[in-house]
C-alpha positions as CSV (number, residue, x, y, z in Angstrom):
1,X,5.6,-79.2,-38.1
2,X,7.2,-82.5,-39.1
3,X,5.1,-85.2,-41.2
4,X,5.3,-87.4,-38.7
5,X,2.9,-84.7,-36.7
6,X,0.6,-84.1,-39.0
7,X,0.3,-87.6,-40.2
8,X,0.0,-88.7,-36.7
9,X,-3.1,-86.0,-36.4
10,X,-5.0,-87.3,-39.5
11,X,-4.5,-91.0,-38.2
12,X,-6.4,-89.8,-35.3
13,X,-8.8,-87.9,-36.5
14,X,-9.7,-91.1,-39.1
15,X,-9.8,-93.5,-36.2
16,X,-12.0,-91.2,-34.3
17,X,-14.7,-90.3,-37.0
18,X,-14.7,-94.2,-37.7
19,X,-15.2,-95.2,-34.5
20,X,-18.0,-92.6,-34.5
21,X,-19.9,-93.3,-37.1
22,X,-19.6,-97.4,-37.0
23,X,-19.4,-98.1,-33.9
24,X,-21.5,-95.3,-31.6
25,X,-23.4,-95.1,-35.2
26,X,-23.8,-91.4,-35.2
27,X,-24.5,-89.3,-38.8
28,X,-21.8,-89.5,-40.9
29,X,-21.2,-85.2,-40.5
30,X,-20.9,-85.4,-36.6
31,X,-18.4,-88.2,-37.3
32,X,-16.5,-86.4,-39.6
33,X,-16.5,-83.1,-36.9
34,X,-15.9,-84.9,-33.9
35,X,-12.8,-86.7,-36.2
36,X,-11.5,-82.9,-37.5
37,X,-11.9,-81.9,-33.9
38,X,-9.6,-84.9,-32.6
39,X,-7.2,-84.0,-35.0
40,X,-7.2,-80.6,-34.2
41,X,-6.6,-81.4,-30.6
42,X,-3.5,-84.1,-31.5
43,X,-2.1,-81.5,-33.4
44,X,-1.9,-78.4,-30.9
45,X,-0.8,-80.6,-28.4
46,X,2.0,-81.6,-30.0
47,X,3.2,-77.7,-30.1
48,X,6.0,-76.7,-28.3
49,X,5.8,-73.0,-27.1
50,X,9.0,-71.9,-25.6
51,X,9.5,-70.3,-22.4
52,X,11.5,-67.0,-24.0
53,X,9.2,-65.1,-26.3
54,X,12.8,-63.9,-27.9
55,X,14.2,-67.4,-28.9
56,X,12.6,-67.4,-32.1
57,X,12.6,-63.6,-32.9
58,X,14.2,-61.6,-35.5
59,X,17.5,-60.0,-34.4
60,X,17.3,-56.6,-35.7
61,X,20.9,-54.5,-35.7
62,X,20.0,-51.5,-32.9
63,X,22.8,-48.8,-33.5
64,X,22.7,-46.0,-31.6
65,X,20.0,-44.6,-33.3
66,X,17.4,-47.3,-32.2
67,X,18.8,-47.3,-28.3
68,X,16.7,-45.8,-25.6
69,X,18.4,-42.5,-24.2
70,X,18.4,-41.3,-20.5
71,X,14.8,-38.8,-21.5
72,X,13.2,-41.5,-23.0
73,X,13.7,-43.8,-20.0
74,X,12.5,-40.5,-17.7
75,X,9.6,-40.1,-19.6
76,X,8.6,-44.0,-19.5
77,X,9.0,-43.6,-15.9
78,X,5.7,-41.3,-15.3
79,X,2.5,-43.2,-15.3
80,X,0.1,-41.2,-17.4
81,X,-3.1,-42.4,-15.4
82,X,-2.0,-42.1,-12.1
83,X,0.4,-39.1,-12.5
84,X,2.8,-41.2,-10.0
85,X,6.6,-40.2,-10.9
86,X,9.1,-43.0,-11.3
87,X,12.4,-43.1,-9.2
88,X,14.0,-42.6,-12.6
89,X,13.2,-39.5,-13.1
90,X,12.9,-38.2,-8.9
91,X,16.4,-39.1,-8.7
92,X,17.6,-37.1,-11.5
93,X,15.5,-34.1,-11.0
94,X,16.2,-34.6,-7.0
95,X,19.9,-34.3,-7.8
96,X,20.2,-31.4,-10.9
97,X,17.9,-29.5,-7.9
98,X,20.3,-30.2,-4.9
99,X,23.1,-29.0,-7.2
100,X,21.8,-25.8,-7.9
101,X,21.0,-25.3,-4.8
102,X,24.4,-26.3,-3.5
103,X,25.7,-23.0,-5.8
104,X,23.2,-20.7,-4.6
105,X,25.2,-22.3,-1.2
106,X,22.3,-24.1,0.2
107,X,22.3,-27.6,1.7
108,X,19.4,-30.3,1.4
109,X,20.2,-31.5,3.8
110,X,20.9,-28.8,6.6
111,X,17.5,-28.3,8.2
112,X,19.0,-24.5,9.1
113,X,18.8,-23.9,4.9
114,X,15.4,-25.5,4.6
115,X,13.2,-22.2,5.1
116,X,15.5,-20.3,2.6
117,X,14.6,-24.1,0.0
118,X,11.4,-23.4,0.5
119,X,11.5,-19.9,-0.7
120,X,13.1,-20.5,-3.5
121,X,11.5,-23.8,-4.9
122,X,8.3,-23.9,-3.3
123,X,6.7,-24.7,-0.1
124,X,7.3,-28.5,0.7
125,X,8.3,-29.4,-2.4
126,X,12.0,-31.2,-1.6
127,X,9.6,-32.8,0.8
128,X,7.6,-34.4,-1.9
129,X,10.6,-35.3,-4.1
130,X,12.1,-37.3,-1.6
131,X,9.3,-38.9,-0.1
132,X,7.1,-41.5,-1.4
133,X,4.6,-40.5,-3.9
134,X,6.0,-38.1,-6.0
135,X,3.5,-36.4,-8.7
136,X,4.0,-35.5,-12.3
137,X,3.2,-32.1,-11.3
138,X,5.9,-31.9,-8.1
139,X,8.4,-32.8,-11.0
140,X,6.7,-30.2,-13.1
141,X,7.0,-28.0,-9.9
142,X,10.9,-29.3,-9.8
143,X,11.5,-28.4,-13.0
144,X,10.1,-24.8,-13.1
145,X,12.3,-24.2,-9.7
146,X,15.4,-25.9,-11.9
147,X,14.9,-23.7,-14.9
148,X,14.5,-20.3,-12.5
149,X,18.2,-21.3,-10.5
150,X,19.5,-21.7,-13.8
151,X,23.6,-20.1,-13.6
152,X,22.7,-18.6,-17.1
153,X,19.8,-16.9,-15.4
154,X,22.1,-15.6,-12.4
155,X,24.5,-14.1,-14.9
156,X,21.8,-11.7,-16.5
């Protein structure tokens, strides 16, 4: 705030609980409000809010400590009310999926191979992860399916 401002404000807010009181002739208190809230008025219009909530924001130093990784991004991506999946996280399950499956020889996107998908993931489940709508649990689902094609599994 510059003095101009403020003094601008209290010259206002004077003139206005004058006028009040000597002229209309109300009570010296209502005069005095009405004045304050004149003031008040002058003064918050004079404000200037800027358009970027950043602009006047502390920059803080983010090493690579403080970034966001890949699994925190995934994990933003799932809406905990609705259980809706982002695409964030559908893409990259979707593709870790589709590569182990592409080991065990299977194709996504062969419809010959998709009986022998469904065996081994689960009924309809490439289905839901490459539609619209994927769940929480489909991922969940997804996951369990990724984890069980595992090469480190095959091995044993």
């Amino acid at each position: 705030m510059t003095r101009g401002r403020t003094t601008a404000a209290v010259v206002v807010a004077i003139v206005v609980a004058a006028l009040l009181w000597l002229v209309v002739g109300v009570e010296e208190v209502f005069a005095v409000a009405w004045g304050v809230l004149a003031g008040v008025v002058v003064l918050c219009s004079q404000l200037v809010i800027p358009d970027d909530a950043r602009t006047d924001a502390v920059v803080l130093p983010s090493g690579p400590e403080k970034r966001g990784t890949a699994v925190a991004r995934m994990a933003w991506s799932i809406n905990p009310r609705t259980g809706a999946a982002g695409d964030i996280i559908t893409r990259r399950v979707r593709g870790i999926l589709r590569h182990r499956l592409l080991r065990r020889g299977l194709d996504t996107e062969d419809p010959g191979d998709r009986a022998q998908i469904d065996a081994l993931i689960g009924a309809g489940l490439w289905d839901r992860l490459t539609g619209q709508g994927t769940l929480r649990t489909d991922i969940e689902r997804a996951l369990e399916a990724i984890d069980r094609l595992s090469p480190t599994k095959e091995k044993q």
